[in-house]
C-alpha positions in Angstrom: 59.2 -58.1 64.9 55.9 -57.1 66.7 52.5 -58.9 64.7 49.1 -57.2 65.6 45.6 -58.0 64.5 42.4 -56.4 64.6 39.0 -56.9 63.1 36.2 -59.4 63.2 35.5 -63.1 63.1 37.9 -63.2 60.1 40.5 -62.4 62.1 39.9 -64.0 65.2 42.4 -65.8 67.4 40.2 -69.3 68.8 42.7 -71.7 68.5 41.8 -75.2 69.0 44.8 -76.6 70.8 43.4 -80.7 70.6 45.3 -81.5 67.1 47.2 -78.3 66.8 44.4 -76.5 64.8 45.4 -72.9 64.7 44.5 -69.7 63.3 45.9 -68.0 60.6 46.9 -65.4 63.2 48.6 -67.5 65.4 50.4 -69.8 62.6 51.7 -66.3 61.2 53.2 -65.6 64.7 54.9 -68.4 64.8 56.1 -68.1 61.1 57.7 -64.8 61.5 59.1 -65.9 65.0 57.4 -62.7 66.3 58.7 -61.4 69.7 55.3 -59.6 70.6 51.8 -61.3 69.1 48.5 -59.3 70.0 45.1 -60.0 68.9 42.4 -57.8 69.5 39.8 -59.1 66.9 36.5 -59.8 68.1 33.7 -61.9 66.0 30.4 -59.8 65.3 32.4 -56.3 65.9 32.0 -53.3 64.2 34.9 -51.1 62.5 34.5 -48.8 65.0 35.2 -51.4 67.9 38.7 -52.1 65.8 39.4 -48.7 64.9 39.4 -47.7 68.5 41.3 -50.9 69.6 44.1 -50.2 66.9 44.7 -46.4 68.3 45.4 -47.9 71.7 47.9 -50.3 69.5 49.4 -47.7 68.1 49.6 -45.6 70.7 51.6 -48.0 72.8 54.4 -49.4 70.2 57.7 -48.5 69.8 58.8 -46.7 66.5 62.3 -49.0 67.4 60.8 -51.9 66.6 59.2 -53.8 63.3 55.6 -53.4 63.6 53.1 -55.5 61.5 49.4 -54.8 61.6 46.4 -56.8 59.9 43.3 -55.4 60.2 40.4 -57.6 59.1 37.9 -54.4 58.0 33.8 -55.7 58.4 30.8 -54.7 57.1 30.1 -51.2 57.0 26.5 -51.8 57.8 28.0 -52.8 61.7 28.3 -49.6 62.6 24.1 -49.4 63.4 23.9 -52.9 64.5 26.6 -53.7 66.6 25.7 -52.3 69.7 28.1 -53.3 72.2 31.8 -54.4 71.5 30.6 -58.3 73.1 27.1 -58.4 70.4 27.8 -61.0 68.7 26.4 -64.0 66.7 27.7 -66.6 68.7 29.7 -66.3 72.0 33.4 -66.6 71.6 35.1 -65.2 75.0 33.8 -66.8 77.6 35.8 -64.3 80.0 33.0 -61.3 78.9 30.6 -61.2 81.5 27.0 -62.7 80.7 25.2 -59.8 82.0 26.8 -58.0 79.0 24.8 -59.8 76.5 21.4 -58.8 75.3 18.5 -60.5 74.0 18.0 -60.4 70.3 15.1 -58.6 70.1 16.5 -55.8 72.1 19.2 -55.7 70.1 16.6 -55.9 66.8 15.1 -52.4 68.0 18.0 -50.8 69.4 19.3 -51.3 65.9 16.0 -50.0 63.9 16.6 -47.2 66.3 20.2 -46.2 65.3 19.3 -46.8 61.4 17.2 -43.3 61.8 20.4 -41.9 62.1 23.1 -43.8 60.1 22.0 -44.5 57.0 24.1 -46.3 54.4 25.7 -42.9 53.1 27.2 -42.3 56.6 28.1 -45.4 57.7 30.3 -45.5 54.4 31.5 -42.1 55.4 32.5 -43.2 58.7 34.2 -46.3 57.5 36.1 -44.9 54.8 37.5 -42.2 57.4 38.1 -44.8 59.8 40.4 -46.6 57.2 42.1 -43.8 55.6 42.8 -42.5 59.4 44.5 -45.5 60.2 46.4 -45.8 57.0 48.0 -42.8 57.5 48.6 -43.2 61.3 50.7 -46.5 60.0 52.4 -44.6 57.5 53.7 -42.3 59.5 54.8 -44.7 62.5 56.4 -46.9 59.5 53.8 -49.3 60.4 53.5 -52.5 58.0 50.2 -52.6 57.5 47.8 -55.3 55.4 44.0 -55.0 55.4 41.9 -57.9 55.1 38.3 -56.9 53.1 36.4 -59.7 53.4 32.6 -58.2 52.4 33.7 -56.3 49.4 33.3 -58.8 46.6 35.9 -56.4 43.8 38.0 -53.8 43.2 34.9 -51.4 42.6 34.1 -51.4 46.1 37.8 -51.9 47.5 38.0 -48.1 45.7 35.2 -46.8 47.6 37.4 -47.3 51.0 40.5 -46.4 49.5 41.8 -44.0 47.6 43.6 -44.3 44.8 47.1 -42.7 46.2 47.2 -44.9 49.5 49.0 -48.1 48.7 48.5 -51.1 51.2 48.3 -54.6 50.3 44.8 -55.5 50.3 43.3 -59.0 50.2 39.4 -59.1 49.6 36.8 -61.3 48.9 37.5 -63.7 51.5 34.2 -64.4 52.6 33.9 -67.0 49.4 31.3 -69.7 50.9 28.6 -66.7 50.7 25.9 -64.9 53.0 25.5 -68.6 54.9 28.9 -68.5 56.4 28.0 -69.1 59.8 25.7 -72.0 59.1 28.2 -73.6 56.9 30.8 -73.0 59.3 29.5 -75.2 62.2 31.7 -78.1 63.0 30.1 -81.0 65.0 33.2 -82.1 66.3 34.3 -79.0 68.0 30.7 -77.6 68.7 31.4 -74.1 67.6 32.9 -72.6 64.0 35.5 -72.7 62.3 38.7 -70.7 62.4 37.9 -67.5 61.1 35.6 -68.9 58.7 37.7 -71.1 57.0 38.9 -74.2 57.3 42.3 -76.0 59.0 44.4 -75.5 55.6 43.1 -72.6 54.6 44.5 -71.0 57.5 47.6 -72.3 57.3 47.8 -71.3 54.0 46.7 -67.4 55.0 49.4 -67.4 56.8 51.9 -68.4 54.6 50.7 -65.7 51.7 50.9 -63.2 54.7 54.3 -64.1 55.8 55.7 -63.3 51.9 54.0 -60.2 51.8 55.2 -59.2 55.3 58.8 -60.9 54.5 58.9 -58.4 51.1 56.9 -55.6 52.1 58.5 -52.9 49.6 57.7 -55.3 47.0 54.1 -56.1 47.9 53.1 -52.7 49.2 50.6 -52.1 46.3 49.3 -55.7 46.2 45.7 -56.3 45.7 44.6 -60.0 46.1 41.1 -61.4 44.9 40.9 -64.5 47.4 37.9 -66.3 45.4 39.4 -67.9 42.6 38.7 -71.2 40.5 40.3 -72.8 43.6 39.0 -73.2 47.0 41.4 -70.7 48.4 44.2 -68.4 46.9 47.7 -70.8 46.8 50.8 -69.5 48.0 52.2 -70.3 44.8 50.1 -69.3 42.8 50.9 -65.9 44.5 54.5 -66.5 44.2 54.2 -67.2 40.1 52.3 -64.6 39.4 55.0 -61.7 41.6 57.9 -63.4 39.7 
């Protein structure tokens, strides 16, 4: 079994090794005892930066072998202010080169710039065609595929990116501590954020729902998962109740 990931912070692979603190990404690895484990997620991306990066996935794979992918889909609005594939809030990979990186307020105008010609109406177009492209590029290389949705807040706007007759397992909603993620996310400790947004258990247990989707994919191929619930995060068991 071949696991690959794509997307954004949500979907990130920082692991901190002191005290075996993983991310959901690499807990699921290990979980499904996957033979090849690829993560090409980068925080602050747009969908365009992991739409390209999952053609040159799927380019590359073997139609012999079980292929998972998990795409963590951002923000549509991305697509006019991520500028370079390294523009990011905070610096993750230290192996990008520095002079890649752009002041802010060049990246403010640039942005203003680029709005003249994506407005909201095509950046939706673009993203919706993105995601349907890739759908059907999994579909036909029997590709397993799950897409993480964490901006869109419901079904109403899941529907806008997929149509009605594609059925993936879709969890949204996940970015559940609201629009001050990042500040919330800062951990002291560790002087940067947490893993993917979330914390230690949280992962673990992303993982775990993932793994018995990905373990029963027939049976969870039209799954749609609201993350935010009365509880901090979705429970695997919860999950488990409710598909028996």
């Amino acid at each position: 079994m071949n696991l690959y990931v794509a997307g954004d912070s949500f979907s990130d692979s920082i692991d901190f090794i002191e005290g075996n603190k993983y991310s959901w990404s690499t807990t699921l690895s290990q979980l499904l005892s996957a033979s090849t484990y690829k993560n090409v997620s980068m925080g602050g991306t747009s969908i365009w930066w992991s739409y390209n990066q999952i053609n040159n996935i799927l380019d590359s794979i073997s139609d012999d072998s079980e292929n998972i992918l998990i795409w963590s889909v951002t923000d549509y609005v991305r697509l006019s202010t991520c500028l370079t594939p390294q523009h990011s809030v905070y610096v993750l990979h230290s192996d990008v080169p520095e002079e890649m990186f752009v002041s802010q307020e060049e990246l403010d105008a640039a942005a203003i710039y680029r709005k003249h010609f994506f407005d909201e109406d095509l950046q939706k177009f673009i993203a919706k065609n993105c995601i349907v492209d890739i759908v059907n590029r999994c579909l036909l290389r029997n590709v397993k595929l799950i897409l993480l949705m964490p901006f869109l807040r419901n079904l109403g706007e899941v529907s806008q990116y997929i149509d009605d007759d594609i059925n993936v397992p879709i969890i949204y909603n996940l970015m559940h501590r609201g629009l001050d993620y990042l500040t919330q996310d800062y951990i002291d400790k560790y002087k940067c954020y947490l893993l993917c947004h979330m914390t230690f258990e949280e992962n673990d247990e992303m993982a775990k729902m993932l793994s018995v989707i990905i373990c029963d994919y027939s049976k969870h191929h039209n799954t749609k998962i609201d993350i935010m619930t009365k509880e901090p995060f979705y429970s695997t068991q919860k999950y488990l109740n409710e598909k028996s």
